[in-house]
C-alpha positions as CSV (number, residue, x, y, z in Angstrom):
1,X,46.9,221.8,167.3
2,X,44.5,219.8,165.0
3,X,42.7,221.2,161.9
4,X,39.6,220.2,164.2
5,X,40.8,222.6,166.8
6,X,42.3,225.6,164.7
7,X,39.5,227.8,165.7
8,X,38.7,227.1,168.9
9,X,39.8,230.8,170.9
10,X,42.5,231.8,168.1
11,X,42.5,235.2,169.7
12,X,44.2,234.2,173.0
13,X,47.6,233.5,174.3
14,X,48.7,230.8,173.4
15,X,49.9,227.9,176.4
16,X,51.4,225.3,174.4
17,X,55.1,224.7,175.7
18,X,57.2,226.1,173.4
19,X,60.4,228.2,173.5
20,X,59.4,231.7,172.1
21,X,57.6,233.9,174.5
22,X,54.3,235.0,173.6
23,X,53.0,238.9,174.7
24,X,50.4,240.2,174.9
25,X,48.6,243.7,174.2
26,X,45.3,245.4,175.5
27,X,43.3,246.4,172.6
28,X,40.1,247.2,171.8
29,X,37.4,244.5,170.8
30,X,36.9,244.2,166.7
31,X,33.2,243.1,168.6
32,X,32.2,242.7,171.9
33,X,31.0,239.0,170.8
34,X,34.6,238.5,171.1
35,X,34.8,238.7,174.4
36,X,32.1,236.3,175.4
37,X,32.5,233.4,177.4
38,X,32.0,230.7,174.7
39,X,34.2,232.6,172.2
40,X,37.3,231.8,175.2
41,X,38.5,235.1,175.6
42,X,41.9,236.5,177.0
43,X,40.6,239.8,177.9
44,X,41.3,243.0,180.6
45,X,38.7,244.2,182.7
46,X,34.9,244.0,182.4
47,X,33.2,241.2,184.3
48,X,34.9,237.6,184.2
49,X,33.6,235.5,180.8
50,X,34.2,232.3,183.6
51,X,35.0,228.8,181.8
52,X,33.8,226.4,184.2
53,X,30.3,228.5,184.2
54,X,28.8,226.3,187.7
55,X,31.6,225.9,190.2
56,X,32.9,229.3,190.9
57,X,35.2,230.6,193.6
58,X,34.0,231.9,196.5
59,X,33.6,235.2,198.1
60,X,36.2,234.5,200.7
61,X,38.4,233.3,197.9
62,X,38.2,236.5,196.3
63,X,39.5,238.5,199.1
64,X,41.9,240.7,199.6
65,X,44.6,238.9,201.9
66,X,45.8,241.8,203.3
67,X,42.6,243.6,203.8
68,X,39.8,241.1,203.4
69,X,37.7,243.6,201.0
70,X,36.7,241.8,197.4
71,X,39.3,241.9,194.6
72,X,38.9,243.1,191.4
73,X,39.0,241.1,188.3
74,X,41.9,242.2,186.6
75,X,42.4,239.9,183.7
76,X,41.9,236.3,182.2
77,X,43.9,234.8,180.2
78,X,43.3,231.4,178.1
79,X,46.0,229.1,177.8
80,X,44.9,225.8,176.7
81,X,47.8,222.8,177.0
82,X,48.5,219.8,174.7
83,X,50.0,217.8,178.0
84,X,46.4,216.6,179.2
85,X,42.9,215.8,178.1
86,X,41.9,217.9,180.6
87,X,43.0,221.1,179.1
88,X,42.0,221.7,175.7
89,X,40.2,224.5,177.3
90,X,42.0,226.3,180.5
91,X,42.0,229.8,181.2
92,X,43.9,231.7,184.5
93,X,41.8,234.3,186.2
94,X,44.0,237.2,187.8
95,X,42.2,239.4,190.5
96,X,43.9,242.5,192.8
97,X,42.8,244.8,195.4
98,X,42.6,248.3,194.5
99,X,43.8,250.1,198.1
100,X,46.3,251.9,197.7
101,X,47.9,250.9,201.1
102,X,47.5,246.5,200.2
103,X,49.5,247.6,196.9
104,X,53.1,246.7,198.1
105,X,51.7,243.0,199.2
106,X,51.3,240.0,197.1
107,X,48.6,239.1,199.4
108,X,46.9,241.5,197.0
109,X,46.8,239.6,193.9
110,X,45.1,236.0,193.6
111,X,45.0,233.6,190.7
112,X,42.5,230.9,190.0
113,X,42.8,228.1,187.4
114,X,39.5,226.6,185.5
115,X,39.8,223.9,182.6
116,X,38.2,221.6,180.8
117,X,38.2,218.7,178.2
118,X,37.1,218.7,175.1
119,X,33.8,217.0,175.8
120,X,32.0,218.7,178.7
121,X,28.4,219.8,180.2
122,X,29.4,223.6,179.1
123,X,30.6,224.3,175.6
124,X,30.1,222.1,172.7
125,X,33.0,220.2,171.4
126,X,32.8,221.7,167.9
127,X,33.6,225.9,168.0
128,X,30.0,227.7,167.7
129,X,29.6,231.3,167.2
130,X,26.7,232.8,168.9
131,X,25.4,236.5,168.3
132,X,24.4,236.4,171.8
133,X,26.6,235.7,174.8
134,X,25.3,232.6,176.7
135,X,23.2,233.0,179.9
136,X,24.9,231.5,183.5
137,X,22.4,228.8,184.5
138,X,21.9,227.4,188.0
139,X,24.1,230.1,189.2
140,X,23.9,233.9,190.7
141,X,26.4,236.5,189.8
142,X,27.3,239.8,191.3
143,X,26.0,242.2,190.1
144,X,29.1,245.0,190.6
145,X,31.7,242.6,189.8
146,X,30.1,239.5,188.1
147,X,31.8,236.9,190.8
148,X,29.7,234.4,192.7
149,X,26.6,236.1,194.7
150,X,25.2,234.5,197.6
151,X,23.2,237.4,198.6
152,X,20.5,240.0,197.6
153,X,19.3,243.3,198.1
154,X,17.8,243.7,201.5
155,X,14.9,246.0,199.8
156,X,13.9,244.2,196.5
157,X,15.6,240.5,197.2
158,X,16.2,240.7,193.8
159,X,19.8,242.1,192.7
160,X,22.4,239.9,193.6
161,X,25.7,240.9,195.2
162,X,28.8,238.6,196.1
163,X,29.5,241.5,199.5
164,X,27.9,244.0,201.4
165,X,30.4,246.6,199.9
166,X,29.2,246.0,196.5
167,X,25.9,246.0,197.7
168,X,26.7,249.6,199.2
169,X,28.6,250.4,196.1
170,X,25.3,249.8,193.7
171,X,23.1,251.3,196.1
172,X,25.6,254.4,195.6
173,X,25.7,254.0,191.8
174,X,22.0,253.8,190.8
175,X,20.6,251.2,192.3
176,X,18.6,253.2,194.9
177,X,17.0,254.8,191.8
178,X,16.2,251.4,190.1
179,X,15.2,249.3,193.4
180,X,12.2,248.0,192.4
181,X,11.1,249.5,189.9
182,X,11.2,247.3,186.7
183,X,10.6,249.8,183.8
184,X,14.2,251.2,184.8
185,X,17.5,249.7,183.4
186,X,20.8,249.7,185.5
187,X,23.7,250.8,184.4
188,X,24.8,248.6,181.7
189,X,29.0,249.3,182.7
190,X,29.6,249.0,186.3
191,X,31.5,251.7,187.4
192,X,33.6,249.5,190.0
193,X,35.3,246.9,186.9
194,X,38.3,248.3,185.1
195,X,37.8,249.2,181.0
196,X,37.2,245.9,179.2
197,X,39.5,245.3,176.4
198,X,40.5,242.3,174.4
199,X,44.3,241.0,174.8
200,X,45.4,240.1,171.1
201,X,48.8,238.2,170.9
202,X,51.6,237.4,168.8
203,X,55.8,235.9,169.3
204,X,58.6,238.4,170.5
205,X,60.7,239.2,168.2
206,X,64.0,237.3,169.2
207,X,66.1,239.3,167.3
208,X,68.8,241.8,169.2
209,X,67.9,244.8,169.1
210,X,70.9,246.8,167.4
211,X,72.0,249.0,170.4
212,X,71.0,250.4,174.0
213,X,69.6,253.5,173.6
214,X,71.2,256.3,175.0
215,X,69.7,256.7,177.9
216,X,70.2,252.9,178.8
217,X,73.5,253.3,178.4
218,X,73.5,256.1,180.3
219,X,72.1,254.4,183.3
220,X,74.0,250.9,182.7
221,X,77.8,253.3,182.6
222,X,76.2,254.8,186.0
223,X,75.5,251.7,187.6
224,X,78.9,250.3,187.0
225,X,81.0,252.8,187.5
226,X,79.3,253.1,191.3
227,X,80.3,249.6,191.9
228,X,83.5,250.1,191.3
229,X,83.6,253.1,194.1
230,X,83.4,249.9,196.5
231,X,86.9,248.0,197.0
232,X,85.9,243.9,198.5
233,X,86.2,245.9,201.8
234,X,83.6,247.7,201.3
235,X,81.1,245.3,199.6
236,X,81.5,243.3,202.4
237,X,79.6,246.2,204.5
238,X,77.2,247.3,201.7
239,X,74.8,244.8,200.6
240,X,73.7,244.0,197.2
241,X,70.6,246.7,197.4
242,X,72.1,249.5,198.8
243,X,74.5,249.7,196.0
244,X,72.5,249.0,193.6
245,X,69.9,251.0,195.1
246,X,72.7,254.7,195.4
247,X,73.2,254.4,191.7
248,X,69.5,253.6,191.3
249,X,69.9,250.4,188.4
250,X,71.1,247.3,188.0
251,X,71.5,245.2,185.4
252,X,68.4,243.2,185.5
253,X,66.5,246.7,185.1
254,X,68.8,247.6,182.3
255,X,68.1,244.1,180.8
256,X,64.5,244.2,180.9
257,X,64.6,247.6,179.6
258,X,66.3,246.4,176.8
259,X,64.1,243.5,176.3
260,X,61.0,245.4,176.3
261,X,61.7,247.7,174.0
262,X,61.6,245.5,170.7
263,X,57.7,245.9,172.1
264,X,57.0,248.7,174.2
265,X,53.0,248.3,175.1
266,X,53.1,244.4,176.1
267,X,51.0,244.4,178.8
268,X,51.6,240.4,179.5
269,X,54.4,237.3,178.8
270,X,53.6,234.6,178.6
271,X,56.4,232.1,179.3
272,X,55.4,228.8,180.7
273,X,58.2,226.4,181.8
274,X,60.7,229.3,181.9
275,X,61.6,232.5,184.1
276,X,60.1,235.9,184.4
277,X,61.4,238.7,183.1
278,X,62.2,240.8,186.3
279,X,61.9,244.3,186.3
280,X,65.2,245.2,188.8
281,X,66.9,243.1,191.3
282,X,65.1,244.0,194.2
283,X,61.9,242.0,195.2
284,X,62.3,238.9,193.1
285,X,60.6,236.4,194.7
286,X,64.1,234.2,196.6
287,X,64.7,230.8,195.1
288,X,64.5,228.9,198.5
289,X,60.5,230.9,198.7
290,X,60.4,229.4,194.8
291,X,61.6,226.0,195.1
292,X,59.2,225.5,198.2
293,X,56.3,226.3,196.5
294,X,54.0,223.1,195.2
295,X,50.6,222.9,193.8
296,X,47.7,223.6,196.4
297,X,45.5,221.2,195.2
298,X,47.8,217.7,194.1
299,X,51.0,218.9,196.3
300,X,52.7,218.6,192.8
301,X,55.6,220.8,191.3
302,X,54.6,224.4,190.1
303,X,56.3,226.3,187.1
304,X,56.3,229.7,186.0
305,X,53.7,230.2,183.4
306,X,52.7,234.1,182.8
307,X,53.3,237.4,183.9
308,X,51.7,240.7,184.0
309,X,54.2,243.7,182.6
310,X,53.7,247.3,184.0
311,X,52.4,248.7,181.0
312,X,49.1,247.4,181.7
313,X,48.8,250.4,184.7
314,X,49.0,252.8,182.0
315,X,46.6,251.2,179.8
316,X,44.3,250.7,183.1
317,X,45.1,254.7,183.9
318,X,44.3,253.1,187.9
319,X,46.4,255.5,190.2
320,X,45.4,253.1,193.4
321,X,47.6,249.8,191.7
322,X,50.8,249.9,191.3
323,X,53.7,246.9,191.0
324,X,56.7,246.1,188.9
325,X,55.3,242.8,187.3
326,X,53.3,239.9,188.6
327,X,54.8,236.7,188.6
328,X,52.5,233.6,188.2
329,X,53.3,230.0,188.9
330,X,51.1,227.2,188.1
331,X,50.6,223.4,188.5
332,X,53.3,221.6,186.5
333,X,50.6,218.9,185.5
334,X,47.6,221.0,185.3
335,X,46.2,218.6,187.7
336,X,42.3,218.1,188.2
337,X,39.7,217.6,185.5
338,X,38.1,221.0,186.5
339,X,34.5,220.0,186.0
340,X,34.3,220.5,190.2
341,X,36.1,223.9,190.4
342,X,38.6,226.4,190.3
343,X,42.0,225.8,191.7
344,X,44.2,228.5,193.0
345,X,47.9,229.2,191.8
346,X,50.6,231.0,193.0
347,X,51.8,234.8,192.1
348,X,54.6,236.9,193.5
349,X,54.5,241.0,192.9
350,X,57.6,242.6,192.4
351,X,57.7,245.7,193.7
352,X,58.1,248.7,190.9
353,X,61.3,250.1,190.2
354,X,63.0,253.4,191.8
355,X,62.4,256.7,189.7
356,X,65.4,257.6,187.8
């Protein structure tokens, strides 16, 4: 990165290719000017700060694919590269559904990419730090959610919505008391958008930590010492899950147990090029599924990029979500210019582990 460039969204995760993986924790905001959309935020919760402020995604995009309700906006990350003009700004927006019964499908969770090169019709080229966060121009915003808004209050025409159920869910929330009436402010935090924190970053630490602890070792002597209750006659009847599943662990949830604990409350990794960090053995997403997937918009190769870790669900204190981690691949190249839109990527949800 250039001297020129140094200070252009420091606070973010960083999505140069390089080998050590970067995590990331929820914290709160030294400001809440950090979190606006010309500051290039990686952030939890609130209301998108979108990068490409014009061309925005959709309702229909941002529906639930198993239940066709709107997602929430769970998080955004920004993760410039160095591989392309066309990303010295590039963020990935992460959205789930918050039914309970959609939570086992990763037709639940969506992903968008948005970039943009260094010169463009939205940000000056040179950082510039505002007191105020910049206005949307030319374009209508929800006002439960802060997505895209085609329509308006069938009363007062004036408060946007992107759906009729956050239209209903406004109404419900004050909106029937403020309808109209102009000397009356709304809510200023909609109740329906998850605690808005800043995600602040920094390298794991590569070094080993110096033992299991005793419980991992606990649970790593139990899982072996079942498998070797099964002679080759009887693995040959048992698959892979159900033994691993009667001791309830396996080695990839000892390692990631082990590898999470040099840093307890990352709530992301960020990994691009590489492989996630799985939380078990059950639900990975198959290698066949993997090496199938290409790029929805240039057909191109996809790579794994980022992932979100479990720990976020008790930062989020959400008892409808639930998952292991969520996987994200995204276009190899970064294709696109992203002047014209967003482009969606692919995620896999891994299921959470048993309880011990």
């Amino acid at each position: 990165m250039s001297d020129d460039e140094s200070d252009v969204g420091s606070e973010r995760l960083e999505g140069h290719d390089v080998d050590p993986v970067v995590i990331g924790f929820a914290q709160q905001p030294k400001s809440q000017s950090d979190l606006y959309r010309h500051r290039f935020p990686s952030k939890v919760g609130g209301k998108p700060a979108w990068l490409n402020p014009c061309h925005l995604p959709n309702p229909a995009q941002l529906q639930c694919g198993q239940c066709n309700r709107p997602l929430k906006f769970l998080a955004q990350i920004y993760a410039p590269l160095d591989s392309s003009k066309n990303t010295f700004h590039r963020s990935l927006f992460i959205f789930c559904c918050t039914d309970p019964s959609c939570s086992e499908s990763t037709q639940s969770v969506r992903v968008f990419r948005s970039q943009l090169p260094r010169f463009n019709p939205f940000y000056s080229s040179d950082p510039v730090y505002l007191d105020d966060d910049e206005p949307y121009k030319g374009v209508s915003l929800c006002a439960v959610c802060g997505c895209l808004a085609p329509q308006r209050c069938g009363k007062c025409h004036q408060r946007p919505y992107c759906s009729r159920e956050h239209q209903v869910d406004d109404w419900r929330n004050g909106h029937n008391v403020t309808c109209g009436n102009a000397t009356v402010s709304p809510a200023s935090v909609p109740p329906s958008t998850f605690p808005e924190l800043e995600i602040a970053n920094e390298d794991e630490d590569e070094s080993d930590p110096a033992q299991f602890s005793q419980r991992e070792q606990e649970l790593l002597d139990q899982y072996e010492a079942e498998v070797k209750k099964y002679n080759d006659a009887d693995r040959a009847e048992h698959d892979e899950f159900s033994i691993k599943n009667a001791a309830s662990v396996d080695d990839d949830f000892v390692g990631f147990q082990n590898r999470i604990r040099r840093a307890p409350s990352q709530c992301f990794r960020y990994h691009r090029g590489h492989a996630p960090l799985w939380v078990h053995s059950v639900g990975k997403l198959p290698d066949q599924q993997q090496s199938a997937m290409v790029c929805r918009d240039c057909q191109g190769p996809v790579v794994f990029e980022l992932q979100v870790m479990p720990q976020l669900l008790n930062v989020l204190g959400d008892d409808s979500l639930d998952w292991g981690t969520i996987a994200i691949w995204t276009c190899e190249s970064s294709c696109g210019s992203g002047l014209d839109g967003y482009v969606e990527e692919h995620v896999w949800r891994q299921p959470p582990a048993a309880p011990m």
